[in-house]
C-alpha positions in Angstrom: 123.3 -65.1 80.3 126.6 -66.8 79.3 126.8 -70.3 78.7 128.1 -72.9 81.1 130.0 -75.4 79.6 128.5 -79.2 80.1 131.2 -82.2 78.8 132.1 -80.9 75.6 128.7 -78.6 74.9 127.0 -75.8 76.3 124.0 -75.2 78.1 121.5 -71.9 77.7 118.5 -70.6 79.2 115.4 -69.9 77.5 117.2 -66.1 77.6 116.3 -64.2 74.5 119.7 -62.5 75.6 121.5 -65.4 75.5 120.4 -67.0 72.3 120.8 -63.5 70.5 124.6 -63.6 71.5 125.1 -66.7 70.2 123.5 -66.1 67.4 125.4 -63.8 66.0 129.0 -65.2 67.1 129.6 -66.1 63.6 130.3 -69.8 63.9 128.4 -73.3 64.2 128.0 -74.1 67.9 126.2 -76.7 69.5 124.3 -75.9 72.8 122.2 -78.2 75.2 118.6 -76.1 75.5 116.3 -77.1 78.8 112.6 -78.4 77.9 110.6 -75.2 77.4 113.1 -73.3 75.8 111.6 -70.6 73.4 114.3 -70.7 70.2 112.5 -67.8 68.6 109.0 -66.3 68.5 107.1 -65.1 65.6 107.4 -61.5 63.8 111.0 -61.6 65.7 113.9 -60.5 63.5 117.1 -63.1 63.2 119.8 -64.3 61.3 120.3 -68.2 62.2 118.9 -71.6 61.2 118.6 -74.3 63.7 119.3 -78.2 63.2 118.7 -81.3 65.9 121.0 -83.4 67.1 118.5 -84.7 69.9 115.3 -84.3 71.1 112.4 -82.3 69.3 110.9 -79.1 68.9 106.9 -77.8 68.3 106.3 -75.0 65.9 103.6 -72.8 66.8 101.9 -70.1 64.7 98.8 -68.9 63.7 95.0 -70.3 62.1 93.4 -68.5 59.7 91.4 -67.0 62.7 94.9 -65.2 63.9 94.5 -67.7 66.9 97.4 -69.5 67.8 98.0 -73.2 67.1 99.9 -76.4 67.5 101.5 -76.6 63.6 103.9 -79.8 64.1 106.9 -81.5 65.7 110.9 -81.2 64.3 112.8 -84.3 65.1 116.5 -85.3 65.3 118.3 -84.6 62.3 115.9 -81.9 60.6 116.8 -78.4 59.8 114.1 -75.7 61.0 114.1 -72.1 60.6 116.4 -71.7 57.3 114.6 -69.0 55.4 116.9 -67.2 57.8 119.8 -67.8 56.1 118.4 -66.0 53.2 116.0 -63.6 54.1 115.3 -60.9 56.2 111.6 -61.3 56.6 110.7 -62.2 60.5 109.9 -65.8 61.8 106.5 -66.9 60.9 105.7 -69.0 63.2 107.3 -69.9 67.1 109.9 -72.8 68.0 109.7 -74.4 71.5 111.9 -77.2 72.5 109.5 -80.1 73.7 112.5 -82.1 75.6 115.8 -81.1 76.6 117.5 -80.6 72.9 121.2 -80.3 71.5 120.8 -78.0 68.5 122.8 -77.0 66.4 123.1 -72.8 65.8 124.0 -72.0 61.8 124.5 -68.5 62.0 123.8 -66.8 58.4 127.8 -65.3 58.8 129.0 -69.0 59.1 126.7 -70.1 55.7 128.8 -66.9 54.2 132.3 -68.2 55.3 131.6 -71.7 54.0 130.4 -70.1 50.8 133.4 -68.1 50.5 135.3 -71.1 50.8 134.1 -73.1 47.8 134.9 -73.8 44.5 133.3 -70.3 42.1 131.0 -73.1 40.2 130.0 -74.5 43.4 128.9 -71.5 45.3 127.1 -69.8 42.1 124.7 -73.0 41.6 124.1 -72.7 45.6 123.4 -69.3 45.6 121.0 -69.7 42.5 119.2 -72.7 44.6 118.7 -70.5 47.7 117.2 -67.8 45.2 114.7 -70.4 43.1 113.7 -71.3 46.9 113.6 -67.8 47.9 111.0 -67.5 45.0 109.0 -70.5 45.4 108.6 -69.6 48.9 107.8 -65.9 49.4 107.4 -63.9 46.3 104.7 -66.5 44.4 101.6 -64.6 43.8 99.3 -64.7 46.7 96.4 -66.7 44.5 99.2 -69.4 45.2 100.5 -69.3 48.2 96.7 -69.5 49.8 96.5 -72.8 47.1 99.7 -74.7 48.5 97.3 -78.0 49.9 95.4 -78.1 46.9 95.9 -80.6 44.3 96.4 -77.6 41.9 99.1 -76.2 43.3 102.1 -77.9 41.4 100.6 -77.1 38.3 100.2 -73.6 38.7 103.8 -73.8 40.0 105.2 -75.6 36.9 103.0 -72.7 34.8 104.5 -69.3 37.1 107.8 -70.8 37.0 108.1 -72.2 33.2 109.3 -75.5 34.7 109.9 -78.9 34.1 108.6 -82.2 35.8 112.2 -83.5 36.8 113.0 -79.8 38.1 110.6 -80.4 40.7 111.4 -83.8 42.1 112.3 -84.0 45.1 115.3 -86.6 45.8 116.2 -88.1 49.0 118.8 -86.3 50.8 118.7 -88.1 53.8 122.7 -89.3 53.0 123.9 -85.5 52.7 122.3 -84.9 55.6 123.1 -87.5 57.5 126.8 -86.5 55.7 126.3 -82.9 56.9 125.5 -83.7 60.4 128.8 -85.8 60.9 130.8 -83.3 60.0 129.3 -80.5 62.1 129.9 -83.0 64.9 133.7 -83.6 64.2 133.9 -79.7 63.6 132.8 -79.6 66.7 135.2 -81.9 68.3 138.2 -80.5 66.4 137.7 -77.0 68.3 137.1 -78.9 71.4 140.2 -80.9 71.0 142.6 -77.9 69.8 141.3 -76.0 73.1 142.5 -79.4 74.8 145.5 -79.6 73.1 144.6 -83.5 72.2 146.5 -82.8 68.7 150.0 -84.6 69.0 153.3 -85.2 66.4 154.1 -88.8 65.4 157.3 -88.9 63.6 159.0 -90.6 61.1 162.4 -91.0 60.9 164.0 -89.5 56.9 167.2 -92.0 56.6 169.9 -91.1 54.5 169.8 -94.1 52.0 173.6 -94.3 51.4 174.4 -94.1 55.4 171.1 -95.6 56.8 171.7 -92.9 59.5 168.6 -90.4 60.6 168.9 -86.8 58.9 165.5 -85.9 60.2 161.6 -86.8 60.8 157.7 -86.0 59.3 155.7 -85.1 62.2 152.1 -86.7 60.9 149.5 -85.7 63.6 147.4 -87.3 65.6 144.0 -87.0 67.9 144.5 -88.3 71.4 140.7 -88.7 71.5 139.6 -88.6 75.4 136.9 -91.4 73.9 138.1 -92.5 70.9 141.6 -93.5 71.6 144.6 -92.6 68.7 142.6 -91.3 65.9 144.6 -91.1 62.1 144.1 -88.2 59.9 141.9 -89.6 57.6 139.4 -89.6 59.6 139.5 -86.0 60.6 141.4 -84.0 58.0 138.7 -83.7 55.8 136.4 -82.2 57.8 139.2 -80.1 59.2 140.6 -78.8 55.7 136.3 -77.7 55.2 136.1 -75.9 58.1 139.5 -74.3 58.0 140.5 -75.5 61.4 143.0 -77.1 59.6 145.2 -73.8 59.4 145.4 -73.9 63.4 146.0 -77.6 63.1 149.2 -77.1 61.0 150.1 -74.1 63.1 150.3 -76.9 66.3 152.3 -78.7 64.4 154.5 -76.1 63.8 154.6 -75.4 67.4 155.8 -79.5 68.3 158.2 -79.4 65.9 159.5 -76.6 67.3 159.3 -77.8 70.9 161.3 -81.4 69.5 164.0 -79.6 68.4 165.8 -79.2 71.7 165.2 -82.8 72.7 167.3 -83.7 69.3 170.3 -80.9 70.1 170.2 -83.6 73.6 171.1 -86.5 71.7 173.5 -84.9 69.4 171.2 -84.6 66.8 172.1 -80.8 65.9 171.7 -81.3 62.3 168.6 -82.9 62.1 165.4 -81.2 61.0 161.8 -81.8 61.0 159.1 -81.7 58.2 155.8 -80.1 59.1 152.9 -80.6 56.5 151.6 -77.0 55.3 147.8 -77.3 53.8 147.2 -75.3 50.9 144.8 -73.8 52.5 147.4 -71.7 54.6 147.7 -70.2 51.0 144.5 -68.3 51.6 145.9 -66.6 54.6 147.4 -62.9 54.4 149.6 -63.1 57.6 150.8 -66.9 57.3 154.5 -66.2 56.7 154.4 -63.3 59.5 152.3 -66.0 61.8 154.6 -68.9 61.4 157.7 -66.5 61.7 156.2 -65.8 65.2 156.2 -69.5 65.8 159.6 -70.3 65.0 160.7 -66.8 67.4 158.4 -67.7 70.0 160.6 -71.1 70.8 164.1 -69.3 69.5 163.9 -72.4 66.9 166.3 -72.3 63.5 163.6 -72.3 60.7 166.2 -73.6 58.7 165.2 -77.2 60.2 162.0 -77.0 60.0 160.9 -78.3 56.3 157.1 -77.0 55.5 155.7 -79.7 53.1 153.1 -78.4 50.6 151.4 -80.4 47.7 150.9 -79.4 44.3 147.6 -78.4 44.4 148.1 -75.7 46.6 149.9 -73.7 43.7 148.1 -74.1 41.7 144.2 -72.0 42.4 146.6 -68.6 42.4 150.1 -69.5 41.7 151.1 -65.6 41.6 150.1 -65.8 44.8 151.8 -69.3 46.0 155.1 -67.5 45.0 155.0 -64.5 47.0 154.3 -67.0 50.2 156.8 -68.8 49.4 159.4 -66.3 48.6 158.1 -65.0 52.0 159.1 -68.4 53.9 162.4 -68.8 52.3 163.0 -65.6 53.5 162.0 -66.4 56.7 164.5 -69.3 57.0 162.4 -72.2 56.4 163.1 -74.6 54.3 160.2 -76.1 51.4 159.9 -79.5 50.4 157.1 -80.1 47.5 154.8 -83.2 48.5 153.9 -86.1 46.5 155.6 -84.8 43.4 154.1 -86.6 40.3 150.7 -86.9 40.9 149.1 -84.1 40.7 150.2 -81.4 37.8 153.7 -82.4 37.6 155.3 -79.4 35.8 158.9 -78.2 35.1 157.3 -74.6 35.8 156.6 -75.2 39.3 160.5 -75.9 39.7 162.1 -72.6 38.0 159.2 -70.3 39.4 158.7 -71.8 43.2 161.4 -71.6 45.3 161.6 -75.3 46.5 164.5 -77.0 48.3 163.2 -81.0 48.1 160.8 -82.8 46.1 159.5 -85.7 47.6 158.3 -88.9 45.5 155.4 -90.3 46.3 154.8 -93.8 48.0 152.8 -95.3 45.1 155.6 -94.8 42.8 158.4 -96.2 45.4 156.4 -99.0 46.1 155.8 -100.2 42.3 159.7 -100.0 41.1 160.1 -103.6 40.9 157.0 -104.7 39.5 156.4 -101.5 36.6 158.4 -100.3 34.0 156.6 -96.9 34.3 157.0 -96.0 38.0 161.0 -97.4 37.7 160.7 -94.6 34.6 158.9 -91.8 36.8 161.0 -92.0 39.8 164.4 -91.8 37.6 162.6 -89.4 35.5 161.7 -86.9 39.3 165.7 -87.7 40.2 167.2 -86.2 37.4 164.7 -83.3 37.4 165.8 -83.3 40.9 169.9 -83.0 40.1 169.0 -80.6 37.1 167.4 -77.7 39.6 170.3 -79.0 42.6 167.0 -80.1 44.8 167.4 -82.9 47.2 164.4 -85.6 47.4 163.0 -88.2 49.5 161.6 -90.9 48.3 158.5 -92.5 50.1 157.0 -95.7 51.6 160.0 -97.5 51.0 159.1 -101.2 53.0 162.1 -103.6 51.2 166.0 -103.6 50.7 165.7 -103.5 46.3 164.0 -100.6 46.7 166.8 -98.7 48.9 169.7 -100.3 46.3 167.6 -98.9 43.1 167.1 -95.5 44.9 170.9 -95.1 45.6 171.4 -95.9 42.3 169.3 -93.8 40.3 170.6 -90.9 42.8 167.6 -90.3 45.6 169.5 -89.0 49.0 167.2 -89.5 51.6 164.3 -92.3 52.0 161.4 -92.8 54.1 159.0 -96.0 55.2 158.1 -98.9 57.5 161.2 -100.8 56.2 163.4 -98.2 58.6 160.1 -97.2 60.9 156.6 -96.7 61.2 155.6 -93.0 62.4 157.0 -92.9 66.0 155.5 -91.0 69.8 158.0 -88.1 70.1 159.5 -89.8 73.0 160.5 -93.0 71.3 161.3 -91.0 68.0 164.1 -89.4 69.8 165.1 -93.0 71.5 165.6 -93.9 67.6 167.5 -90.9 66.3 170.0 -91.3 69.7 170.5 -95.3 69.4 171.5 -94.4 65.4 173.5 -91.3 66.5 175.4 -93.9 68.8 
């Protein structure tokens, strides 16, 4: 049976069929299940965990008489089903929704991708974990498994296993889960609100400091939340950049900036160019200068104005790798700006090996020139790195007329902050680049 969609979540029978499907789709989905609904039955064969959002489920399974039996209730928030994940041994036991549930679906594929996605460190010490509780949970000897509700047990489980008291503490994880559960709902939303298209550009005009005319915007996104109102990155990049969604989310981007460039050639504003943020994530992806070449075709755009601002830490993880993709782009037309130069790594390398048009200084230094000796020193220092490699920059955050004079003077082109404007709609964005173009 295929699911019917209900607000922003999906609704499925008690359909073996159905659930199977679903199952095995390979990403985290969240589906509305009817009271009665049978999640899984023992001796079956799957390959997906199960957490609550609401309601609560009985597990079922049998007495030492093979007779089955009531075993307990899973309420909001709890995981059930998990050895899943890890093993291909079949259920144990049966899981019946007791009221109309949203639940969760971890596939074990998606628990793969997110692995994948990790730091090496991290994903070894999770995959030890899953096998310490692979071994505590199915290959102890039988003498204790039958002894688990006796007083003896973790004592001969600190004796089979060689371990220590702390090793076996249990700590309160009620924060990661709570942690884990808020960010499988804003995944959630994300997908929902890229389908929607609820993603939109504000932008920010880039002055030329010596002019004070526009040269071009940042398009920072936004979430048009159908609840929520205007929502800020912060509170959704995160989550995005874990889950990857963030790739599609730049891609959209991409795609505005491309669709604003015709509203600029309206006002006269042929010159002007755009700067799209570029996670490093992207850096992961075979096809992404292919991709965003598509893009930039699709809307007969000149990639020459669009800028694709990365940060130093995407070069860094596989920076062989970082130069081929940008080679690739540069190629492609577009131009590179580097993001919040000075930091992160900060290195003279990055300069000869990357191909980068513009470094951009970042706010915190901008904002300190008057009132620290070191940031006046930094910013000069990024300047004249700047004029040595002929790259333009931008300077940051700039909110009061010393810091525009110290810029021109130290030799920064192109400047941007709430002193000229805050982040702008597209609409009035344009309004601003045509009263200046005046």
């Amino acid at each position: 049976m295929t699911p019917s969609e209900s607000k922003t979540k999906a609704t499925l029978s008690d359909s073996h069929d159905s659930l199977l499907a679903h199952e095995s789709a390979g990403l985290i989905q969240r589906y509305v299940f009817p009271k009665g609904t049978v999640l899984f039955r023992k001796g079956e064969l799957r390959q997906c965990a199960y957490l609550i959002d609401r309601g609560s489920v009985s597990i079922t399974g049998n007495d030492e008489g093979g007779e089955d039996k009531f075993l307990c209730h899973i309420g909001e928030g709890e995981i059930f089903g998990e050895m899943a994940l890890v093993d291909d041994t079949p259920r144990t036991a049966t899981a019946i929704t007791d009221t109309e549930c949203e639940i969760f679906i971890i596939p074990r594929d998606a628990l793969q991708n997110r692995l994948q996605g990790l730091d090496p460190i991290v994903t070894l010490l999770i995959s030890l974990l899953i096998e310490r509780y692979r071994l505590t949970r199915i290959h102890l000897p039988e003498s204790l498994r039958q002894d688990k509700d006796s007083d003896q047990f973790m004592n001969k489980l600190k004796r089979y296993h060689h371990i220590t008291e702390n090793s076996l503490k249990i700590h309160d994880i009620s924060t990661q889960k709570d942690n884990a559960l808020r960010e499988l709902k804003i995944e959630q939303e994300l997908r929902k609100g890229l389908e929607r298209r609820e993603f939109i550009p504000f932008l920010q005009p880039i002055i030329d400091l010596k002019t004070r005319r526009v040269k071009g915007f940042e398009a920072l996104i936004r979430w048009q939340h159908p609840e929520k109102g205007l929502v800020f990155p912060d509170q959704f990049i995160p989550a995005a950049e874990h889950t990857n969604v963030v790739q599609q989310l730049d891609r959209l981007m991409l795609e505005k900036a491309c669709e604003t460039l015709p509203l600029l050639d309206e006002i006269g504003g042929h010159d002007m160019f755009i700067s799209v943020n570029m996670s490093g994530i992207n850096f992961n992806t075979q096809d992404i200068v292919q991709s965003m070449s598509n893009v930039v075709k699709r809307y007969n755009a000149n990639p020459r104005r669009l800028k694709l601002e990365i940060t130093e830490s995407a070069l860094i993880d596989d920076p062989a790798h970082a130069a081929e993709v940008l080679q690739g782009l540069k190629e492609a037309g577009f131009m590179i700006a580097l993001d919040d130069f000075g930091t992160g790594y900060s290195s003279l390398g990055y300069l000869h090996r990357f191909t980068i048009d513009v470094i951009k200084i970042d706010r915190s230094f901008v904002s300190r020139l008057h009132d620290n000796e070191k940031s006046m020193e930094i910013v000069s220092a990024i300047i004249g790195l700047a004029k040595t490699f002929h790259l333009g920059t931008i300077a940051e955050g700039i909110e009061q007329e010393p810091d525009i004079e110290t810029l021109c003077n130290l030799g920064c082109t192109l400047g941007q902050g709430y002193f000229f404007s805050k982040p702008l709609p597209v609409k009035d964005a344009v309004a601003y680049a045509a009263k200046d173009n005046v």
